[in-house]
Structures are given as structure tokens and as C-alpha cells.
C-alpha positions in Angstrom: -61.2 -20.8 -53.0 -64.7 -20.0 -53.9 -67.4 -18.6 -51.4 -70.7 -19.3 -51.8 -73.1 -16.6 -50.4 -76.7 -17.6 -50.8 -78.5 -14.1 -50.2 -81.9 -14.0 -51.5 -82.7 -11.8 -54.6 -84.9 -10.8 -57.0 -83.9 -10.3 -60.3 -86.5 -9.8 -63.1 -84.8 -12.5 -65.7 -85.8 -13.1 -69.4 -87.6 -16.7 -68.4 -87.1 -17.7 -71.7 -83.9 -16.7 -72.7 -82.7 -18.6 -69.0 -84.5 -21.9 -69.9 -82.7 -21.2 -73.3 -79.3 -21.5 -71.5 -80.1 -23.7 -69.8 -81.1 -26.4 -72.4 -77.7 -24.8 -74.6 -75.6 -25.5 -71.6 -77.2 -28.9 -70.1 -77.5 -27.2 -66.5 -79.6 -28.9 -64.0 -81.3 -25.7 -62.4 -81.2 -22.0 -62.8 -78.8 -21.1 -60.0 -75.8 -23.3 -61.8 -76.8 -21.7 -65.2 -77.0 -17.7 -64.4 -73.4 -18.8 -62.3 -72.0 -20.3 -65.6 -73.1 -17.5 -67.9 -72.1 -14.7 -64.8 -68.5 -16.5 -65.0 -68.2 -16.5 -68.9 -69.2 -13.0 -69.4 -66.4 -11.6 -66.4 -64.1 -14.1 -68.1 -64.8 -12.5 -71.7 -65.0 -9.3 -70.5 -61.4 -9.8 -68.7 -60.3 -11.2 -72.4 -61.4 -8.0 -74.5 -59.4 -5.9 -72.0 -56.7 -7.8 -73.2 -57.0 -7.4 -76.4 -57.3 -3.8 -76.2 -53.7 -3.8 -74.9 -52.7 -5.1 -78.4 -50.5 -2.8 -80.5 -49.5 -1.1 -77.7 -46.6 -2.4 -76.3 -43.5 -1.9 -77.7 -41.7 -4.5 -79.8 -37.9 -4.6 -79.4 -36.3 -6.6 -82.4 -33.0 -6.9 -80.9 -34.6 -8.8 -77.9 -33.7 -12.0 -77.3 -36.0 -14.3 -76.3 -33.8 -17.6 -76.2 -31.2 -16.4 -74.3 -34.1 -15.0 -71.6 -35.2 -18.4 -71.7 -32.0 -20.4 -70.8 -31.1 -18.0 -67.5 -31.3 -19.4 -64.2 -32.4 -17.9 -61.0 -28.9 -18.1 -59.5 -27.6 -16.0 -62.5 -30.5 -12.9 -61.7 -29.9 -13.2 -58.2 -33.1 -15.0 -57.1 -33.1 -17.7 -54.7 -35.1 -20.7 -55.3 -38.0 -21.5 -52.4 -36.9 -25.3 -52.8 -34.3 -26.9 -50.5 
């Protein structure tokens, strides 16, 4: 769930660069563009973390990923939440 907090503040903004945005993304006022671009950069930034975890982690070619695939709860001793 998302909470809205609407606290006042002032924030010296590139005017131009936020009307640019806001034409680029077809936003209908200020507030929904600087919440757009605010999610896309966390979102991005999120990504490159994940990315820096490449080549990292070790591979194991004997793995099988099939056979991981095809076992059931039951078999792992997990119960299911269903009834």
C-alpha cells in the first residue's frame, strides 16, 4: 500500500528540465512527474545493484536445475497453506 504524505517543501528545481519531463512523460502536473521520475531513479538504482552482483556468484555445473524444478513441497518437508 502506498502512503501519501503531503508535507510542504521547497525544493529549488531545474524549471525547465521539470516542464521537459513533463512534456516527455505526458504528466498532468508537477507533483505526478517528480513522483514518476523519483520512482524510476530508486527503481534503476535498485537495478544497478543488481547488476553489480553479477560474476559473483558461484556457478555449479553439476547443478540441476530440472530436477529442482519437478520437487514438490511434500518431498522438502513444507506444508502447503492451502486446505
Amino acid at each position: 500500500m502506498c502512503r501519501l504524505f503531503f508535507v510542504p517543501r521547497n525544493l529549488a528545481i531545474d524549471d525547465d528540465l521539470l516542464e521537459r519531463a513533463k512534456r516527455l512523460g505526458h504528466h498532468r502536473s508537477k507533483r505526478e512527474t517528480v513522483n514518476v521520475a523519483l520512482r524510476e531513479y530508486v527503481r534503476r538504482r535498485e537495478l544497478l545493484k543488481v547488476l553489480d552482483a553479477f560474476g559473483t556468484i558461484d556457478f555449479d555445473p553439476a547443478w540441476d536445475h530440472k530436477r529442482e524444478r519437478g520437487t514438490s513441497p511434500a518431498s522438502v518437508g513444507c506444508s502447503s497453506s492451502r486446505t
